[in-house]
N, C-alpha and C positions, 0 to 999 in steps of 0.2 A: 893411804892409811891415816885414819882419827890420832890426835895426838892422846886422848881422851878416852874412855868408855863409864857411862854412868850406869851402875848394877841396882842402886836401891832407892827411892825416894822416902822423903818423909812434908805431908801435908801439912795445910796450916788446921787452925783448930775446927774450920767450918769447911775444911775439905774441898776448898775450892783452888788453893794456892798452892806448890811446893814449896818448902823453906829451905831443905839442907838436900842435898846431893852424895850417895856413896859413888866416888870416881876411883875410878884404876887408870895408871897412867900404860896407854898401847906399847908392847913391848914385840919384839919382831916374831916372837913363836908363843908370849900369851900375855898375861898382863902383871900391874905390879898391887902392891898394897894398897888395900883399901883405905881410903882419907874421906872425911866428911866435909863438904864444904856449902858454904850456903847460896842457894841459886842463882842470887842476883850477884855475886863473882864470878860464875858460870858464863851468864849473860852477858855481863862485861867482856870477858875472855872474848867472845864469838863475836859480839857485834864490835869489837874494834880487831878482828883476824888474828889473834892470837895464838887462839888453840880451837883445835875443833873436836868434834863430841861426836861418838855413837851410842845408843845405847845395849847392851850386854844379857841376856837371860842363862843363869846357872845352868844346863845341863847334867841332872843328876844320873843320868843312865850311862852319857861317854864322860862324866864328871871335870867338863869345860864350860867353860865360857861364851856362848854360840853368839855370833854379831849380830845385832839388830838391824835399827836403822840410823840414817844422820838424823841431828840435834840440829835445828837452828832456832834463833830467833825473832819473833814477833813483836814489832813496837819497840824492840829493845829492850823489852822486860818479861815477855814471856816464851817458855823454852817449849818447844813441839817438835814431835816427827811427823804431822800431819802440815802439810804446806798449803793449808783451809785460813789461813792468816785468823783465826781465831783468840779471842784474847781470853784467852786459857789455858794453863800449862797444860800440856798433852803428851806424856812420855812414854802413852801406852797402860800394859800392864807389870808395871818390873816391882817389887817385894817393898814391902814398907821396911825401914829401916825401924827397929826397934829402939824406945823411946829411951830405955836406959843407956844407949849408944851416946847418947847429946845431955846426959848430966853432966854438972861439973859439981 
């Protein structure tokens, strides 16, 4: 089991980077509150064995959480579930995180 699941991304302004990460921390029957954090923490986490990452898609019909796939990292700075060693975040397709989420 993921210590991890990541449900939302949010891009950088030219759509080629992630910046912040929606994570849920894996709980034994689902998961916990949503936290924003920003990718290159994520990264860190993985590439020194920390914590490890799945990612999560909403299920609006059995209104769960359904598991993706694992998160690792490339180069040390980019996060994928495609193990194509591509130097580009690749999370799939999981929901943008709404911008007003990341005002202060």
């Amino acid at each position: 089991m993921a210590d991890f699941c990541i449900t939302k991304v949010k891009y950088s302004s030219d759509g080629q980077h992630i910046e912040w990460l929606a994570v849920r921390e894996e709980l034994e029957k689902t998961v916990g509150t949503e936290r924003l954090v920003q990718r290159a923490f994520v990264a860190s986490l993985i590439r020194l064995g920390r914590a490890s990452f799945i990612t999560r898609v909403w299920d609006q019909v059995q209104e769960t959480f359904k598991k993706g796939a694992d998160v690792h990292v490339v180069e040390d700075h980019y996060l994928s579930t495609d193990r194509n060693n591509s130097k580009r975040d690749n999370l799939g397709s999981l929901p943008l995180i709404k911008s007003a989420l990341l005002a202060s």
